[in-house]
N, C-alpha and C positions, 0 to 999 in steps of 0.2 A: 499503520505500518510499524515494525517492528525497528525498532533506532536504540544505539547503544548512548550512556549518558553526554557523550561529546561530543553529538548529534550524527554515527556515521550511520546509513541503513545496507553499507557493504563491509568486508574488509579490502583491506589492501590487494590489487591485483585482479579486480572482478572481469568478468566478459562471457563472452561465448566461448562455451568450454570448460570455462575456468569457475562458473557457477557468480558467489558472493564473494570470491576471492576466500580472505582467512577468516571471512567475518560469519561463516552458519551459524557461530553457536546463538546469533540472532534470536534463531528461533529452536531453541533447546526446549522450550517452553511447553512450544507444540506435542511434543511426547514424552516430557517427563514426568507427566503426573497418570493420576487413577480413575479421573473422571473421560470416557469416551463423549468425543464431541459427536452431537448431535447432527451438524451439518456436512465436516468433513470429516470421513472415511478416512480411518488409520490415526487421527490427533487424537490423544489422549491425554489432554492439560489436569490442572487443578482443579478443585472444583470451584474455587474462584474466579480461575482464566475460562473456565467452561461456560459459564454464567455469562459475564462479559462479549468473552469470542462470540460464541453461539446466539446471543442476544444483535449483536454485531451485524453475523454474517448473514441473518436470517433477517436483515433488511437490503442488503445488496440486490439490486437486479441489474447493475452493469458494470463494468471497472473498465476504467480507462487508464494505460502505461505508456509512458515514453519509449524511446527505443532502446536505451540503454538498460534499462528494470525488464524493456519484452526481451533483449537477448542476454542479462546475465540470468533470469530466470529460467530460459531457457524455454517460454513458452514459443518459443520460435518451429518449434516440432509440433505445435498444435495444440499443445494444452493454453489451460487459461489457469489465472489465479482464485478463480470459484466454483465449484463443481456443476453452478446452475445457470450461473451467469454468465452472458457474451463479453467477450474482452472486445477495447478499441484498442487501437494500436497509434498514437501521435506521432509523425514522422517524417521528416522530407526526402527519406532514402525509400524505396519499396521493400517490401517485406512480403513471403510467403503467406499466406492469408488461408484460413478454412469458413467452413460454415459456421463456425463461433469467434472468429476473428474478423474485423474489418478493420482496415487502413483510412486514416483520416491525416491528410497534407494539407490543412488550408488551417491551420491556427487552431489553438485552444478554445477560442468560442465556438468555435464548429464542429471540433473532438466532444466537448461536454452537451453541446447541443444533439448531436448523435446519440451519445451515450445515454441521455435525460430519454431521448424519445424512444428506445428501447428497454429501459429501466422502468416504464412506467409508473407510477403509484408508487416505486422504492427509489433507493438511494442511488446513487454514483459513487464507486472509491475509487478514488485515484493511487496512483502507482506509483513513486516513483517522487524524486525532488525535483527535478523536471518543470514536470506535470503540475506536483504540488504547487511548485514558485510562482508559474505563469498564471495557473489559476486562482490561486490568492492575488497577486496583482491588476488578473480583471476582476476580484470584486465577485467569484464566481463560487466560492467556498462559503459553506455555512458553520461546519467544524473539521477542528483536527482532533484525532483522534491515535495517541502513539501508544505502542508497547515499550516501553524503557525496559532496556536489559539494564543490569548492572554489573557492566563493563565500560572499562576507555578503551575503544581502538585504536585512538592514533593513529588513523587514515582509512580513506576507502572513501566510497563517494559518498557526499553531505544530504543529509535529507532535504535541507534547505538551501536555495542559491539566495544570491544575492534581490533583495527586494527594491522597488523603487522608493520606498517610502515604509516607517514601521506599520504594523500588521497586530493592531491588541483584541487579548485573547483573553476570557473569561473562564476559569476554569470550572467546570459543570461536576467532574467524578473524578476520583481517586482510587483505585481500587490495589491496593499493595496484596502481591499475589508470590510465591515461588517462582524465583529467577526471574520477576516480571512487576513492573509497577504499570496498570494500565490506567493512562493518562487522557480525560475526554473533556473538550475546552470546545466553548462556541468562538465563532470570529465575530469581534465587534464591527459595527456598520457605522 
């Protein structure tokens, strides 16, 4: 997920409607560079960010979002955040739902348990600080893996909430890129 240095992954004011609030330039990344991404249609990063992204997104086979990340993204119209892969949706409100969306109300081990068994053989991203929190606290995370812009927003919503206990983190790659430091850390057990 794409997070500014002072961990926000929205700006101020996000929602339905309203998108990331003041925080897209999030993802300036995604089209300002010369290398076309191989996996998604229309990005055109670095040929660093290309490498990374594309290396990334070409292990996804599910992503799972909170409700807040499904409706400031605005996949609530029926898009997903992957071109390939089915979106869950975590949530105890209902939600519009298509043939690439399903609703999952009974807790994060049974949104990621969902998502695992349609991801087959590939990964799960999660979505969202939500999503993130809950499932680092079961224990259900292997890595995090961030795009650091280099900017402070001073406000908008945290990519991380509150944890029950600290969460150490091993950092596996660094890869310093235009507008973008991509950041990829195992969770220690």
């Amino acid at each position: 997920l794409a997070v500014s240095v002072d961990g926000y992954i929205t700006g101020r004011d996000p929602g339905a409607g309203r998108g990331l609030g003041d925080g897209s330039m999030l993802f300036d990344w995604y089209f300002d560079g010369d290398t076309p991404s191989q996996v998604f249609g229309g990005f055109r990063l670095s040929e660093q960010s290309a490498r990374v992204f594309d290396s990334l997104a070409g292990r996804v086979g599910a992503s799972l979002a909170g409700r807040n990340t499904y409706e400031d993204s605005e996949w609530i119209h029926g898009g997903t955040p992957h071109p390939t892969a089915p979106l869950f949706v975590l949530s105890h409100r209902p939600v519009p739902t298509n043939e690439r969306q399903t609703l999952v109300t009974t807790g994060i081990t049974d949104a990621v348990a969902a998502a695992r068994a349609a991801a087959g053989d590939k990964d799960v991203a999660l979505m969202g600080g939500g999503v993130a929190t809950a499932a680092l606290a079961a224990g259900l995370v292997a890595e995090v893996i961030l795009h650091q812009v280099p900017i402070l927003l001073g406000g908008g919503r945290p990519f991380f909430q509150s944890l029950p206990e600290h969460v150490g983190l091993r950092l596996v790659e660094a890869v310093p890129a235009p507008g973008v430091t991509h950041l990829h850390y195992e969770v220690g057990r």
